[in-house]
Each structure stands twice: as structure tokens, then as C-alpha cells.
C-alpha positions in Angstrom: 15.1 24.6 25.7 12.9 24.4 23.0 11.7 21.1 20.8 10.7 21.1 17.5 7.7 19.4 16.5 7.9 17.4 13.1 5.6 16.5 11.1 5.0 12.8 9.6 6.6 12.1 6.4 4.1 11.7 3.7 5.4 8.2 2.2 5.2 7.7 -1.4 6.3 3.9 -0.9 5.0 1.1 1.1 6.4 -2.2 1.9 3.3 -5.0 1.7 3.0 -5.6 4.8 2.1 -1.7 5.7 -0.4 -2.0 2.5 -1.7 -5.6 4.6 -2.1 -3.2 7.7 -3.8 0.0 5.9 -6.4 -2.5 4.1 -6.8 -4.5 7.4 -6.1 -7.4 5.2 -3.4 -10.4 5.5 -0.2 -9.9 3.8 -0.3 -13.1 1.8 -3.6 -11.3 0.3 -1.3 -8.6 -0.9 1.2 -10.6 -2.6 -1.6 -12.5 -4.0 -3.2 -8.8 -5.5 0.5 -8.2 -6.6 0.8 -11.4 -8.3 -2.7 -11.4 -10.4 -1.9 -7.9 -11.4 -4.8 -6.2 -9.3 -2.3 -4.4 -7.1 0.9 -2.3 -9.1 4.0 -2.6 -7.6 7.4 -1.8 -8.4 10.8 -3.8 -8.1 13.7 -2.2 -6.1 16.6 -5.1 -6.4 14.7 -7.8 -4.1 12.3 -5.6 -2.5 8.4 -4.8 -4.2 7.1 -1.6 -3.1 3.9 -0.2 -3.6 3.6 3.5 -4.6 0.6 5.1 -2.8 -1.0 6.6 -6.4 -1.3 2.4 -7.2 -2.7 1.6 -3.6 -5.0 4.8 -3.9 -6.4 3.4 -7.4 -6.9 -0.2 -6.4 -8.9 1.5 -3.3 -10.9 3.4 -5.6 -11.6 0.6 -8.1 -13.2 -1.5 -5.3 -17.0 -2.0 -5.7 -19.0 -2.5 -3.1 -21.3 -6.0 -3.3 -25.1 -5.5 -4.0 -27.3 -5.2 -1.0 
């Protein structure tokens, strides 16, 4: 008998909470970023989704505090 091993999906939408867990931030936060227009989102019906390309940029557009 053998088992296939599968590999993880690469997701291409997240829900906000999984964006609260990835930044190790609270998930109010991320509706808060969603809500000032810091963090894209789109609208499926009721749900907001994040699309990974819009988490990747808001990542990259960080900057780090002065030392």
C-alpha cells in the first residue's frame, strides 16, 4: 500500500485572521489596516479576503524605525 505525499496548497487568499497570525499581530489590527486603506482587500459577498500579492506589498512597504 502506498500513500501519496501532497504538497501544501500555495493560497492566493487569506481570511484576516490567518493575515493576524502570519504578522503575529491582533486581528482587530487587521481590520483596522483594511479600514484606513493600508492593507487591500477584496469583497466576496460578506467575506474580505486578502490576496497574498496585497499582504506581500504592505510587508514590503514597512520601514523599520531609526535606531
Amino acid at each position: 500500500m502506498s500513500t501519496a505525499i501532497t504538497a501544501p496548497v500555495d493560497r492566493l487568499l487569506y481570511k484576516p485572521e490567518e493575515v493576524a497570525e502570519a504578522l503575529a499581530i491582533g486581528r482587530s489590527t487587521v481590520y483596522e489596516l483594511m479600514a484606513e486603506g493600508a492593507l487591500q482587500y477584496i469583497k466576496l459577498g460578506r467575506m474580505r479576503r486578502i490576496r497574498r500579492t496585497d499582504l506581500e506589498a504592505y510587508v514590503d512597504n514597512l520601514a523599520p524605525l531609526p535606531n
